[in-house]
ZADREN-820886 format. One line per 4 residues: number of its first residue (from 0); their letters; for each residue z, y, x of C-alpha. Coordinates in pm, whole numbers, plus 50000, padded with zeros to 5 digits. Example, Ala and Ser with C-alpha at 12.3 -4.5 7.8 and 13.67 -1.06 7.14 Angstrom:
% residues 2
0 = AS = 50780:49550:51230  50714:49894:51367
//
This chain:
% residues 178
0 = XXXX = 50000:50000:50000  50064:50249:50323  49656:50257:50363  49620:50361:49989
4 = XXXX = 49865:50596:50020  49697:50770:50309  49363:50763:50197  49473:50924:49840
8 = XXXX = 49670:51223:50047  49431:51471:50095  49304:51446:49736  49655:51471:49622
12 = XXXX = 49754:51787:49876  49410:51918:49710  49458:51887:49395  49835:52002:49431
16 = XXXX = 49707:52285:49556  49419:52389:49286  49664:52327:49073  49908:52572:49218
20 = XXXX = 49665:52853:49245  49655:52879:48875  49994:52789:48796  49875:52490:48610
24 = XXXX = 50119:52211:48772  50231:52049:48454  49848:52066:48275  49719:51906:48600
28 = XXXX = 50025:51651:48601  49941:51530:48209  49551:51499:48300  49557:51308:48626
32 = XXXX = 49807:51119:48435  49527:51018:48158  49288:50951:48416  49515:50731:48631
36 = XXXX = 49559:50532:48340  49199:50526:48238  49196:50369:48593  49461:50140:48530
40 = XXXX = 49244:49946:48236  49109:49626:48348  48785:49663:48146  48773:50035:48329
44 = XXXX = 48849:49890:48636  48544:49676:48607  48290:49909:48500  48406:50134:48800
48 = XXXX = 48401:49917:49061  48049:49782:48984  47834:49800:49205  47508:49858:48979
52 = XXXX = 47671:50222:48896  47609:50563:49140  47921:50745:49190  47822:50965:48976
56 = XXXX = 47746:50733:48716  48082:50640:48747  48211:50950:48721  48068:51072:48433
60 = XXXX = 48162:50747:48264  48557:50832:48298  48531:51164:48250  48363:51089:47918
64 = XXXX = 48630:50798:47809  48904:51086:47900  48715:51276:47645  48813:51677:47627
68 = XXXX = 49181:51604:47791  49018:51666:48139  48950:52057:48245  48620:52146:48448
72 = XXXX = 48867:52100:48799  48982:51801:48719  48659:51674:48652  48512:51784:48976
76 = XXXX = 48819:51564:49122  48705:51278:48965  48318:51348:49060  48442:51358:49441
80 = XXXX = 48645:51036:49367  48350:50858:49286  48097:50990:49529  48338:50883:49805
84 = XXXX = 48423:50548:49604  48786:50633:49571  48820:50665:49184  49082:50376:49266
88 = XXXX = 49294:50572:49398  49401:50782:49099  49716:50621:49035  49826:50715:49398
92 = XXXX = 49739:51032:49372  49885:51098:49053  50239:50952:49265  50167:51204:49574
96 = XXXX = 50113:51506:49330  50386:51408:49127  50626:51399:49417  50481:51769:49564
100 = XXXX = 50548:51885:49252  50903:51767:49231  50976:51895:49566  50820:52248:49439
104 = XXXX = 51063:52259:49176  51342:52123:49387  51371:51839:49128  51404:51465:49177
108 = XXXX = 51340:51159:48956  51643:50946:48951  51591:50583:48788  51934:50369:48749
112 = XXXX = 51910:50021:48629  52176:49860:48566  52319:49493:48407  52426:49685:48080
116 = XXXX = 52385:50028:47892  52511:50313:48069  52763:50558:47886  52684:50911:47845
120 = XXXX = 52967:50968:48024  52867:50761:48304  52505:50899:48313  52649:51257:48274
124 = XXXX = 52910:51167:48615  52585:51025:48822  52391:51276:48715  52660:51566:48849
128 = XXXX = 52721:51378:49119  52356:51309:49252  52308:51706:49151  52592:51801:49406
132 = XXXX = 52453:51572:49683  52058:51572:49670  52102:51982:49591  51785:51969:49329
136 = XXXX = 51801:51917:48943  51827:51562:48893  51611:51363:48576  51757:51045:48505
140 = XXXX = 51622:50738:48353  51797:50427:48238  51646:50077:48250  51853:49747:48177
144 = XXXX = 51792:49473:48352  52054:49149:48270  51941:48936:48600  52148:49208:48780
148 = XXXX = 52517:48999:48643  52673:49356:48717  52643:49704:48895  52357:49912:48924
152 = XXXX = 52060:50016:49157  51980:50400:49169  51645:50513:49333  51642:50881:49364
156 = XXXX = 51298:50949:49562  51338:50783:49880  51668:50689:49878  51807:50363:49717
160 = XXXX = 52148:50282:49656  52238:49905:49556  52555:49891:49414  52491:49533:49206
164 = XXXX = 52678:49239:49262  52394:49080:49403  52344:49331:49659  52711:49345:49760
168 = XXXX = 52697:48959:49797  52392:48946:50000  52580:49176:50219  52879:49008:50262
172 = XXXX = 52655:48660:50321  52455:48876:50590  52810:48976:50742  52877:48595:50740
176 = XX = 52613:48468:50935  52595:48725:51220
//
């Protein structure tokens, strides 16, 4: 995934920026998110990736699924994309622009998943908490998952803190064998 990622940085520092220009972070955010997941069809996927098609060909082809959600910018993104047979890589550039534009709004994404529901009050305390530490407004997201037995996992950007009892056991087995 490291060689996807590099290949969709430029495109996503580009579009990042285009979109800065104009002030038009969020409307750039919702259509590269429609695109990406244009992308992300399987029947999509095949009609972009064959090899009967010109780029443009291809390109006019999403742009006309995505309909009128995609502005004249965005479209020229996509036209690039597809002359340079990197269409592909929407979804990671969706992720790049997505994180420049969290760290433009000194925000971070914070996902906790834990073995059961988390409280309000609990959320509310992590929340604060991460707040105080990361120094950015913090959005948090809850996810159960019941293989975890107990605990929780919170990814914040780059930074992942396993606090399950699966975690804390591999640790301690880890411990035991060195």
């Amino acid at each position: 995934m490291a060689e996807l990622s590099t290949l969709a940085r430029p495109y996503a520092k580009a579009a990042f920026q285009a979109a800065a220009d104009v002030g038009a972070l969020q409307a750039w955010s919702d259509m590269l998110v429609t695109a990406s997941e244009v992308t992300l069809n399987e029947d999509m996927a095949k009609v972009l990736s064959h090899p009967g098609l010109t780029g443009q060909q291809q390109a006019q082809t999403l742009i006309d699924v995505c309909g009128d959600t995609l502005n004249e910018s965005v479209q020229n993104l996509i036209s690039v994309l597809a002359e340079n047979k990197r269409v592909s890589l929407l979804p990671q550039i969706l992720e790049q622009f997505e994180h420049l534009k969290a760290e433009l709004e000194k925000a971070v994404d914070v996902e906790i998943i834990s073995a059961f529901e988390v409280s309000d009050e609990s959320k509310q305390k992590l929340t604060d908490a991460l707040k105080a530490k990361l120094a950015k407004d913090v959005r948090v997201t809850t996810t159960v998952d019941s293989t975890l037995v107990g605990g929780a996992i919170i990814r914040a950007g780059d930074m992942v803190i396993d606090g399950t009892v699966r975690g804390k056991l591999a640790k301690l087995a880890e411990a035991m064998n060195s």
